[in-house]
C-alpha angles and dihedrals in degrees: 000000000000121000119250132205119187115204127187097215090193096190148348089287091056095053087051084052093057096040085060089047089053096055107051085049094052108112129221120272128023121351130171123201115190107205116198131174131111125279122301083018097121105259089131086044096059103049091048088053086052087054099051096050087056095048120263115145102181131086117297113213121202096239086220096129107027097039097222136061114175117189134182112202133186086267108026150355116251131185111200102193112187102201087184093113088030100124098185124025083220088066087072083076086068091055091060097248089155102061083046101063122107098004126132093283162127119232129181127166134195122227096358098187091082092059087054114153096024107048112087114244098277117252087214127028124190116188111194126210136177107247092168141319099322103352121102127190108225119215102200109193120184116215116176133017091276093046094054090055095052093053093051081052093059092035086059092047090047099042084067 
């Protein structure tokens, strides 16, 4: 049984917190973050978050409507696929998942279920829910060992 964290992210400084804290627990190599919520529940702000953190001072698109936003930042390369319009999970062979897979990379892909079937088992699941106006509860699953670590990293940062 996989491991759960449950964090209260009160308001947009405290996704950017998190988005900091996640960073700097990412571990090297390929790594794959399946974000989940309903819509407007921060999926988008928290990646951004994430990329600021790792640097990235340029705009962050929702890849909504092109599917695929790859970024290189000063620390790490990261790829923020959005499978919402996505009307078939095969059509993830056309964006070119395959030859993503296990680079030296960041994925994180926004609702997931829609890529069933060709998407890995991701090492890192958050699951997004409204808890208020602009507060969200965070459901961190691990879901590999690296995954695992990563999570005992943001449960140390978090316990503080």
């Amino acid at each position: 049984m996989s491991e759960t964290c449950i964090l209260e992210l009160a308001d947009e400084s405290a996704t950017a917190r998190f988005g900091k804290v996640l960073a700097a627990a990412l571990p090297a190599g390929f790594f794959y973050m399946a974000f989940q919520g309903g819509l407007g529940a921060g999926k988008t702000h928290t990646v951004r978050s994430l990329l600021r953190a790792l640097g990235e001072t340029g705009a962050v698109r929702s890849p909504t409507y092109t599917l695929l936003e790859d970024y290189q930042t000063a620390s790490r390369r990261l790829v923020h696929m959005d499978l919402y319009r996505l009307a078939d999970a095969q059509e993830l062979e056309f964006l070119g998942l395959r030859d993503l897979l296990g680079e030296d990379l960041v994925l994180c892909v926004e609702w997931p279920e829609r890529g069933a079937g060709q998407l890995p088992e991701p090492d890192l699941s958050l699951q997004l829910t409204f808890a208020g106006e602009s507060a969200r509860r965070l459901r961190l699953q691990a879901g590999s060992p690296e995954g695992q670590a990563c999570l005992q990293t943001l449960k140390l940062a978090y316990a503080s």
